[in-house]
Each structure stands twice: as C-alpha cells, then as structure tokens.
C-alpha positions in Angstrom: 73.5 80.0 106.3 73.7 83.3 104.9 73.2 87.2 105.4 72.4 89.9 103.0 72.7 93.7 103.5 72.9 97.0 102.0 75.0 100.0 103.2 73.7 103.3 101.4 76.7 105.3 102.9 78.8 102.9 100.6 76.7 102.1 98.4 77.7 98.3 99.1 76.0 95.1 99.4 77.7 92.6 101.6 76.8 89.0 101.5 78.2 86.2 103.6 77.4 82.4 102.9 78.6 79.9 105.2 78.4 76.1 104.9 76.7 74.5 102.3 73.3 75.1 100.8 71.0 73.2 98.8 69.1 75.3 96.1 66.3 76.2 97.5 68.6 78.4 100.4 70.3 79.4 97.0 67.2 80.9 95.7 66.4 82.4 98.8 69.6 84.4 99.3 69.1 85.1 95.3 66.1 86.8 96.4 67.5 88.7 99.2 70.6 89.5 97.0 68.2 90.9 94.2 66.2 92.9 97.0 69.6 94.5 98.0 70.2 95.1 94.5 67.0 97.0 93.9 67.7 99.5 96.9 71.6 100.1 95.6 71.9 103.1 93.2 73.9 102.4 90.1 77.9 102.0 90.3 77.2 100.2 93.2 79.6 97.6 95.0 79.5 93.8 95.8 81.4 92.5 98.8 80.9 88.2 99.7 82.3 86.7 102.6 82.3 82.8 101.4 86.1 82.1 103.8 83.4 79.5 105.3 81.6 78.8 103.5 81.7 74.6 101.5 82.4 73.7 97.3 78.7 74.6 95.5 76.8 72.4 93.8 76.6 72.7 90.2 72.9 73.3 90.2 73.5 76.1 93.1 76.5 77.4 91.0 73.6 78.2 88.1 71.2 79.3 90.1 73.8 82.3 91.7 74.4 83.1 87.9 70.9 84.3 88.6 71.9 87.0 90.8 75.3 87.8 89.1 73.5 89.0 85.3 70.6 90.5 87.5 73.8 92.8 89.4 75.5 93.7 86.5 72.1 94.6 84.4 71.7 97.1 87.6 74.8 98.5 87.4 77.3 97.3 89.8 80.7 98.7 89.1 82.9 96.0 91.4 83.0 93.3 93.4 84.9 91.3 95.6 85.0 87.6 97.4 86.9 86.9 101.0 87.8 83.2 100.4 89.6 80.7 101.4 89.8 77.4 99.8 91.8 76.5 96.3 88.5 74.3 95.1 85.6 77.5 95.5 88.8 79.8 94.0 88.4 77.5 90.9 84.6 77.4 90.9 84.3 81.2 91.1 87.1 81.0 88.4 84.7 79.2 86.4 81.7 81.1 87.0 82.5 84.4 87.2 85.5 84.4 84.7 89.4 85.1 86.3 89.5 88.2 84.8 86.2 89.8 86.6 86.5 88.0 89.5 88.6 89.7 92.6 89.7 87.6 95.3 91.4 88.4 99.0 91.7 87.1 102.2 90.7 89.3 104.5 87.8 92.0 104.6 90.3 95.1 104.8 91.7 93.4 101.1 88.7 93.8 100.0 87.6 97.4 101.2 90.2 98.6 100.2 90.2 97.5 96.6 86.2 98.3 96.7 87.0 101.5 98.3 89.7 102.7 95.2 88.4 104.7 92.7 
C-alpha cells in the first residue's frame, strides 16, 4: 500500500509505502511519484515514510531507481526516509548511496532537516 502527494506550500512530495509490494504496485507508485514530480518546481523536497513498510525485492529495488534518476533530473534538492528496520537501512544504503541518503525516525527528524536551508 502506498500514498503519494505533493504540498506546493512546501514544495514537498511525501510518499508512504507500507507492507510489501510486488512490481507491478512498484510501478504504479513510480507513476504516481513521477506525476508528483512533474507538478513540484525545481529545488524541490522528497519526504518517504517506509517505518512499515517490509525488505524490497531486488527487481522492486530497480524499478524505484526509476523514480530516483527521474527526481534528481527534475531537480530535487533533498530528501529524507522515516524508517525503521536495520535490513531496508542497508538496502537504501545500497541503492541510494550512504552519503545521499538521509535517514530518521520520526517525521519531525525529517522536517526539520528538509525544512533547513
């Protein structure tokens, strides 16, 4: 399950996945995500709520790459995950590089760090 919005007054998209998802949700919420994107004016920011949600598959972990190269070709300017779990911290590790990749447990972590100039 997942939900996809964008807030102009922030200039944020927030995302949250729950469970586990086979690829064709994956490419769904890609599409949604993407959608989001396309209404977001550049610099925007990426906030995903995954604290529920399961390990991805490695075909879903590809497919969200997707989504990721389209984001950064449009301009976002940060992101951050809510998580909980030591085995998705690896994967996004993995996939998104530690370096680039900003994670925090609760959704006030996160703002705040979004909300910093």
């Amino acid at each position: 399950m997942y939900n996809v919005k964008y807030d102009a007054g922030k200039n944020r998209i927030y995302a949250v996945l729950e469970g586990t998802s086979n690829l064709d949700e994956i490419k769904k919420y890609n599409a949604d995500f993407i959608k989001a994107i396309d209404q977001a004016k550049p610099g925007f920011t990426y906030l995903c709520d995954i604290s529920k949600r399961g390990v991805e598959l490695p075909e879903c972990v590809k497919e969200l790459e997707v989504g990721k190269n389209y984001s950064i070709k449009k301009g976002i300017s940060k992101f951050a995950f809510i998580i909980d779990g030591a085995i998705l911290k690896m994967q996004l590790k993995r996939a998104y590089g530690e370096n680039q990749t900003t994670m925090f447990a609760t959704k006030e972590e996160a703002e705040k760090y979004l909300d910093a100039k």
